[in-house]
N, C-alpha and C positions, 0 to 999 in steps of 0.2 A: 764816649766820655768827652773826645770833642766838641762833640755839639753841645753839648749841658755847659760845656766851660765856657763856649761861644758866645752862649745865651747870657751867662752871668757875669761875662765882659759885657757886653753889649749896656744901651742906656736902657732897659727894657722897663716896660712897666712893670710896678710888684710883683703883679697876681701874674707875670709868665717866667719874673725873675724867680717866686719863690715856689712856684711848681719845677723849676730845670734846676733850682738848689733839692728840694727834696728826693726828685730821682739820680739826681746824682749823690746823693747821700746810699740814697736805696741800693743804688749801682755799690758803692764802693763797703756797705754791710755786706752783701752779697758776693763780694770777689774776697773780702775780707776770711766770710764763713767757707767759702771752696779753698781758699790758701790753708785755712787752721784746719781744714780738714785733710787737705794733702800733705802739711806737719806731722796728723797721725798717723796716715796711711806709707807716707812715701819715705818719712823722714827727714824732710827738705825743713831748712832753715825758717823758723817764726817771724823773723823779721818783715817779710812782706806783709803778712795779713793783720801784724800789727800796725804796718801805715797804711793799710788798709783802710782800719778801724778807728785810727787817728784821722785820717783822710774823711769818712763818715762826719765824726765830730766837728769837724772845721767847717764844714759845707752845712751842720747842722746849722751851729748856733755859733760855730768862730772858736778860740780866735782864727781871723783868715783876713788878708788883706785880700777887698773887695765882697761882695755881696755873700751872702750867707741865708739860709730859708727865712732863720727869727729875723734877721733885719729885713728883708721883703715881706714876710706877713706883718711886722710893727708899721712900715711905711704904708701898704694897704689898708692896715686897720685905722691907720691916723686920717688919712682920705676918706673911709667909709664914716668917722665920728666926724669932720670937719661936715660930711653933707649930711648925719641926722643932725647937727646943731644946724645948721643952715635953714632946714625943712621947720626944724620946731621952733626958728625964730620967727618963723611967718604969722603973719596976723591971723589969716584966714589960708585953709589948709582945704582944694580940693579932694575931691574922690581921686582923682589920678595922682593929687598928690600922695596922700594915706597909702596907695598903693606902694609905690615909689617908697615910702617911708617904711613901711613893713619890709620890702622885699631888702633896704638899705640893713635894716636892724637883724635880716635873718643873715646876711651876706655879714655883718659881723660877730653873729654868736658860730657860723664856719668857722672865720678867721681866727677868732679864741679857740675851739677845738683844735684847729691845726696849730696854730701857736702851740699849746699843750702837747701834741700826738708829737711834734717836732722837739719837744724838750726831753719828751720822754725815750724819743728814739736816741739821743742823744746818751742818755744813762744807759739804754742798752747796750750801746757801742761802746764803752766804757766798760763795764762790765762785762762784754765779750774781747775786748783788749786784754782783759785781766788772765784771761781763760790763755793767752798766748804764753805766758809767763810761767817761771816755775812759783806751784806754790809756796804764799809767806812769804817771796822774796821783797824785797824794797817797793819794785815797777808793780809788780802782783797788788799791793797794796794800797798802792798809792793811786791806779787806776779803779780799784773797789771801790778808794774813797772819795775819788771823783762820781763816778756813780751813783753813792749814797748822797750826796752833796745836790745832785741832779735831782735824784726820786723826790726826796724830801721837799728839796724848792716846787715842785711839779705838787706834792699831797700837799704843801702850805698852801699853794695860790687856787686848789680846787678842792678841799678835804671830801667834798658829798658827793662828789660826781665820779661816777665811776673810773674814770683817767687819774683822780686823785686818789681811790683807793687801790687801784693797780699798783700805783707808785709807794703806797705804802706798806702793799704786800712785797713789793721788789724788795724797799728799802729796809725788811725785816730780815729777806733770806739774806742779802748782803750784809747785815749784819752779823747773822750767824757763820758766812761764808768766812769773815772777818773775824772768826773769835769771838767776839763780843754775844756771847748766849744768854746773859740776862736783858741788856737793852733790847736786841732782837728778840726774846720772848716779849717782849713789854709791847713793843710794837705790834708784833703780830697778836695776840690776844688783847 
């Protein structure tokens, strides 16, 4: 965990800032899911693997003071749009350029997908925070609706693409998780 926090002190560039934000996200789901699992088994106090889960969140998308995955993939993605306008301001556009220019425009339909894979992990972590909590309480709820607040922004900004229907199958079970059993049918059907 040291090293991922070293990396995202550091000046680094995006594309190594927002690869050591995403595995330390992955890191802190994953210690998250072994702590609520030894909640079940051992008995041991929920608190940890719900800042765990919290701890996911911040390194997702924030809030966090210092870097975060979304803000190194937005910094990345503004670099790779700052060089296709550069390229397609050009008069006359080599072969080496056109290459150059494809591989810039695939290197930013990546950085969308991971923008999106990182929003979404984000609502899982949220909705496995929930799971720490007793159900219907306040916290129970209120991290549901953080999660549905996530899915939803994730199937608005992608509705066709499969990452956007994902999120809007989430966003129906959390519905129904939630009580809410006609919106949630609405959704899912």
């Amino acid at each position: 965990i040291s090293d991922f926090k070293q990396l995202l002190e550091g000046d680094q560039n995006p594309s190594v800032a927002a690869e050591a934000a995403l595995q330390l996200g992955m890191v802190f789901l994953d210690m998250g899911r072994l702590s609520r699992n030894q909640v079940a088994i051992v008995g041991k106090d929920s608190s940890e693997a719900q800042q765990f889960f919290l701890s996911a969140v911040h390194v997702f998308v924030g809030p966090r003071s210092g870097q975060t995955a979304l803000i190194a993939i937005e910094e990345e993605l503004q670099q790779v749009e700052t060089l296709i306008r550069e390229f397609r301001d050009q008069r006359l556009i080599t072969s080496t350029d056109r290459r150059l220019l494809n591989q810039l425009e695939q290197s930013r339909e990546k950085l969308r997908g991971r923008r999106v894979q990182v929003q979404l992990l984000a609502g899982e972590a949220c909705s496995e925070v929930a799971e720490c909590f007793e159900q219907h309480s306040k916290e129970w709820g209120r991290s549901l609706e953080d999660a549905l607040q996530r899915y939803h922004a994730v199937y608005l900004s992608t509705p066709t693409r499969s990452a956007g229907l994902w999120a809007r199958l989430e966003e129906g079970k959390t519905l129904l998780a939630l009580g809410r059993k006609k919106e949630g049918q609405e959704v899912l059907l």
